[in-house]
N, C-alpha and C positions, 0 to 999 in steps of 0.2 A: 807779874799780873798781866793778860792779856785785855787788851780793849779792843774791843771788836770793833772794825772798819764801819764808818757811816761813805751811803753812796749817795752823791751831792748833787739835784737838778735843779732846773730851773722851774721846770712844771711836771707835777706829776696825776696823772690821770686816772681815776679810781672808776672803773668801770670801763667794758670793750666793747659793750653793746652797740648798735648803730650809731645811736649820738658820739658817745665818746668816741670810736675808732673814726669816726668823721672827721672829730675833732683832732685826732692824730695824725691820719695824713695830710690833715690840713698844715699841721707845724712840722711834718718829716721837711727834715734839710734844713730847717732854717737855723738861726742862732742860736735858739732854746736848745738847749739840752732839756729830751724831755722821756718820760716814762710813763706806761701803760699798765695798768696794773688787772687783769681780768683774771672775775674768780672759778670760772669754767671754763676748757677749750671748746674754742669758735666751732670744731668738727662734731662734740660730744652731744647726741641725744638728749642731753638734760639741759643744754644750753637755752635758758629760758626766752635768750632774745632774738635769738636766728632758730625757731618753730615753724609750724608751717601758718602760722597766722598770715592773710596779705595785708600788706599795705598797700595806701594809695597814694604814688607819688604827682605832689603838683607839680605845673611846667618850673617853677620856681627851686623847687628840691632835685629835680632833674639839673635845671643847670647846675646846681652846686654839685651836684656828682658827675658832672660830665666838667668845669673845672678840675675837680680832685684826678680827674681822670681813672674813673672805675664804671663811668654808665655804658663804655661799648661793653663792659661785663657783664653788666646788668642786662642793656637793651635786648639779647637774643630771645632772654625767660620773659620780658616784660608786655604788655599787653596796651595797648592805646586804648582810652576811657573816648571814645568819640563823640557817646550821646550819655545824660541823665536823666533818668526820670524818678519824678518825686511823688508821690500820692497819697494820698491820707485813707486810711483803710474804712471803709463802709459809709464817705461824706463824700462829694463832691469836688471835693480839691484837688489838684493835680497840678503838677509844673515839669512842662520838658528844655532840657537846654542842650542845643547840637554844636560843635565844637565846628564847623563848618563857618556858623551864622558870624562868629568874631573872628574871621579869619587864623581859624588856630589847627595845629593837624591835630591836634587833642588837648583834651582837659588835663589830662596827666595820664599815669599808669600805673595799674596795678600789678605787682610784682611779690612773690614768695619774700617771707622774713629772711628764709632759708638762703636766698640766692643772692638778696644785698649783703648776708653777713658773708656768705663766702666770698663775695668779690671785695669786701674791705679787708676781709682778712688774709684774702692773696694778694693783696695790693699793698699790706702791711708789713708783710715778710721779706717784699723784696724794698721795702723803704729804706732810707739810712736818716742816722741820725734820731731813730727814737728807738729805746729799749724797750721789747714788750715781755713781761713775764705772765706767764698763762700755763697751765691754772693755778694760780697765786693770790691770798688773801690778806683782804687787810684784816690787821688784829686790830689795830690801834692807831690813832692819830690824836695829836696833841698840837696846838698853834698859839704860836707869839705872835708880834709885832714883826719878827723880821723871817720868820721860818716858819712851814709845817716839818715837824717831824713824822715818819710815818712808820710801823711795823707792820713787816710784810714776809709770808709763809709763803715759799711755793711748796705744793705737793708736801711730803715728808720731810724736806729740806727744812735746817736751822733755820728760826726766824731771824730776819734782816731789817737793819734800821735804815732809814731813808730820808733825807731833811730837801726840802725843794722850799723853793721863793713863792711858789704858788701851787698851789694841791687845789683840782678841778672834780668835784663832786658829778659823778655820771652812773651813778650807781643806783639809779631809781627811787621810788616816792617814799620808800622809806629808806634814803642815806644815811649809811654808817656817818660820813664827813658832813653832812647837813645836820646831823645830831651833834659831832663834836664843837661844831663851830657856835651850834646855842641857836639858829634857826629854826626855829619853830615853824609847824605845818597847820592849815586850815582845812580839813578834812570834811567833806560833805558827800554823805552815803545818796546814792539815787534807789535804792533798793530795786537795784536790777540785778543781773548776772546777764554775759554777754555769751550766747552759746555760738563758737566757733566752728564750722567744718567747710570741706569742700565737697562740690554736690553735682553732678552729672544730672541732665533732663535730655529730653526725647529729641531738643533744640538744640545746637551749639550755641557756645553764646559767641556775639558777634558786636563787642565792641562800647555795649553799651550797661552802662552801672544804674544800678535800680535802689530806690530809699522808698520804704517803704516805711507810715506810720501806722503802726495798728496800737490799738487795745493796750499793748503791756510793753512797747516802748516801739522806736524801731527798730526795722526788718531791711538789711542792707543787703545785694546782690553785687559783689566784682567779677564783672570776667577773667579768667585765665586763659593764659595763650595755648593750651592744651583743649580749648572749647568747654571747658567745664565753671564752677563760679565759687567763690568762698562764700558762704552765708555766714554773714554777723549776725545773731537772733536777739533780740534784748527779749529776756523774759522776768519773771517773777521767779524766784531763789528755789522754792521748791520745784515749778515745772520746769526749772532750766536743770536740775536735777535730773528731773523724768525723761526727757531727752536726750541730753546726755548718753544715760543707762541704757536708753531705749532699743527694740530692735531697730534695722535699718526702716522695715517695711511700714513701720509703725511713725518711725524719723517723716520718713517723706511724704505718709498721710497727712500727717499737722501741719506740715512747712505747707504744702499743697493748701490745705484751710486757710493757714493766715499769708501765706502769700498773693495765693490765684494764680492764674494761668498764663501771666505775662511769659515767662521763658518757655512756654510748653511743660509738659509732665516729669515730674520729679522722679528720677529711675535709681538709683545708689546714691549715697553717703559716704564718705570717708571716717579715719577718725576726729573724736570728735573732743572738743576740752572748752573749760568755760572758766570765764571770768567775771569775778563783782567789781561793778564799776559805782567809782568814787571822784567828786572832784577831785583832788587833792593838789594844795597851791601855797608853795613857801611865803612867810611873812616878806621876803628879801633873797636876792638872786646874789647877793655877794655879803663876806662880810670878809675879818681879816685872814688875808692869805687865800681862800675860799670863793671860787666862784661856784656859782651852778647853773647845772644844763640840763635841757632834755627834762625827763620824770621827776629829776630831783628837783626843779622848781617850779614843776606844774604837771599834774598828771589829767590828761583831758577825759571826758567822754566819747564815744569810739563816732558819737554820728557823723560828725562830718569831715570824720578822717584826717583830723590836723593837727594830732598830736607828734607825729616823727615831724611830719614838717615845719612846725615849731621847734621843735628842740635841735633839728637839723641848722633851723637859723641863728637860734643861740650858739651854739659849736661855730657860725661861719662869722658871726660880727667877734665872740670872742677871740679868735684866730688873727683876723685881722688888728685885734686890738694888742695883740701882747704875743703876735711873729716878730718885732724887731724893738720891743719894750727894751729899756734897763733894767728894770723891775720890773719882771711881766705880775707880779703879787702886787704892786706900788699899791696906795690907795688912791691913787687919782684915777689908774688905770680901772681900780675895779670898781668907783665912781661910773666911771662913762660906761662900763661895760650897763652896768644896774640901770642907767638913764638911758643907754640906747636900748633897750630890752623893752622897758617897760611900758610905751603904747601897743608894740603889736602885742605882745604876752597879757596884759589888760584886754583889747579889743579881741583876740582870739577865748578869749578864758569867757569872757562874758556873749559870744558869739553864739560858740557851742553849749553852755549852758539855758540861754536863754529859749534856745532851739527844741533842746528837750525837754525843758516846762512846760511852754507853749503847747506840743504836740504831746504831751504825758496827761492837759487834762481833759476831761469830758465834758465839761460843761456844756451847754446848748451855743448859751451864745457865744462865749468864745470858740468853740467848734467852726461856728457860722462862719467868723469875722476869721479865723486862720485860713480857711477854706475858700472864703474870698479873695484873702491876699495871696494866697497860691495862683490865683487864675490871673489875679493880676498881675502876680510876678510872670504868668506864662506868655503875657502880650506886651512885656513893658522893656522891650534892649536894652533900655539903659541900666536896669537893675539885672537882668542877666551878664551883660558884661562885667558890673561891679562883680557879680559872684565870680566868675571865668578866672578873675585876679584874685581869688583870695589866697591862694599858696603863694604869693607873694609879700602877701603880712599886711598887717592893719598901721600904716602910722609909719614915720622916721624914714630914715635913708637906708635902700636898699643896700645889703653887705656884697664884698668885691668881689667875693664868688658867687651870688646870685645875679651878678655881672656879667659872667665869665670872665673876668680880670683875677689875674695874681692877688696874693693880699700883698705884695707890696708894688706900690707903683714905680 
């Protein structure tokens, strides 16, 4: 009778998306024997998490990728956020913040999905010390007290049994390994959809990112280093539909309406894809064997852009806590990871939620009084500089690579 070989880690990481692979090169080389487990290649067109969606990186998320050593990869495609402006569509309000005023050469930068994922995933390949199987699927995980077991399909191949000390949920707001583990999720619909594309105007954009609140959510503008801009659109489910579908000429008529004229005239569209956006927020960031990061223990709302750089920080405190554990799974370990989590992931969750109620209602006088504190957020440095720091996270002690230090000293 044959018994088929189990392959033995120390951590094994379900998901390759930016969180996770972050999280991977964060532990290539160290003690851990560790595994990667992505269920689409990073090159493949369907690869839902290197798309052409941008992100906006804080100075915060930059240092951690410039520790990991993959942002001179990044920095060529990347774009400097100089200035911000915020507005509230058809009131009074407005707030501009210039990266100048705090002594900073930018706010952050926005950068293709597409181009962070290739630079982790080239930075992956020449890594040692972590096995990455791609494209390979979990079937199955099961956990004790002292092991995850895992089953794991690449391509065609025999399924493979897998046991690690600690199995790392990176696989989004709805985790296969967030389910096994009996984590339950708090899910709250904003009934929006989020219309993605990139959009050429008559103007190059030059540096500076736009928020915009209208009517049916916000209206976000990132520059690209190519002088064109991504447009985030939060609309209503059916006309995010309509747009979508829509001609180009007819695209950049509406955006024109509920934008205005700030970037000059909207001339082409790219393609175009949308997303419904949901809170979505695990009861618990670990349980046994089980941490989580990134999506799988909070999936943000897109306005203020702090969903990768949250999950980015989860990936850089868990690194640091369990690069040269005995137990990187122990419970004490996944204790402190859960306690060091939980003021920024609390203060960011309740941050960007509250941001979008606030400006989602119409009332008169709350209108007034939002619109108010925009102008006085646009005269008051002190509360500008607070915002400057927020990709550095709400609460606790910053992690080693948001440092630029080793995670081990």
């Amino acid at each position: 009778m044959n018994v088929p070989s189990i392959d033995r880690y120390d951590v094994a990481i379900v998901g390759g998306g930016m969180v996770g692979s972050a999280l991977g090169l964060a532990l290539a080389g160290s003690r851990q024997r560790v595994l990667l487990v992505e269920a689409v290649a990073a090159d493949s067109a369907q690869q839902p998490s290197f798309d052409d969606r941008t992100t906006a990186l804080g100075n915060g998320a930059r240092r951690i990728l410039q520790t990991l050593g993959v942002w001179d990869d990044i920095e060529p495609r990347a774009t400097p956020i100089t200035e911000i402006h915020v507005s509230d569509a058809g009131h009074f309000g407005f707030a501009r913040l210039r990266a100048s005023e705090h002594q900073l050469a930018a706010f952050g930068y926005s950068v293709s999905n597409r181009q962070i994922g290739a630079a982790m995933w080239r930075a992956l390949h020449h890594s040692q010390g972590i096995d990455v199987r791609s494209p390979a699927r979990l079937r199955q995980v099961s956990l004790n007290a002292s092991e995850a077991t895992l089953n794991v399909q690449s391509g065609n191949a025999k399924e493979i049994t897998v046991q690690a000390r600690l199995v790392v949920a990176a696989d989004g707001a709805h985790s296969l390994v967030k389910q096994a583990a009996g984590i339950a999720s708090d899910s709250d619909s904003y009934d929006q959809v989020a219309v993605v594309a990139n959009v050429r105007t008559d103007r190059p954009a030059r540096g500076i990112a736009y928020e915009r609140f209208t009517g049916s959510g916000p209206l976000a503008m990132l520059p690209l280093h190519d002088g064109a801009y991504t447009v985030v659109w939060t609309l209503a489910s059916q006309m995010a539909e309509a747009m979508r579908q829509c001609p180009s000429e007819e695209f950049c008529r509406e955006l024109q309406n509920g934008f205005g004229w700030r970037v000059g005239r909207f001339l082409q569209v790219g393609q175009r894809a949308s997303y419904p956006l949901a809170l979505v927020k695990a009861q618990a960031s670990a349980a046994t064997r089980v941490a989580l990061i990134g999506n799988a223990a909070q999936a943000l709302h897109p306005v203020a852009a702090q969903g990768f750089n949250l999950g980015l920080r989860d990936a850089a405190v868990l690194a640091e806590l369990i690069v040269s554990a005995g137990d990187p799974g122990a419970p004490e370990v996944l204790a402190q990871y859960a306690s060091r989590r939980s003021a920024d992931r609390a203060g960011m969750i309740a941050f960007t939620d509250r941001l979008v109620r606030l400006f989602s209602t119409q009332r008169g006088g709350l209108v007034a009084l939002r619109d108010l504190g925009l102008l006085l957020f646009d005269i008051n440095p002190v509360a500008k500089q607070a915002l400057s720091r927020i990709s550095w996270g709400f609460g606790g002690s910053l992690p080693r690579l948001s440092r630029g230090l080793p995670l081990r000293p």
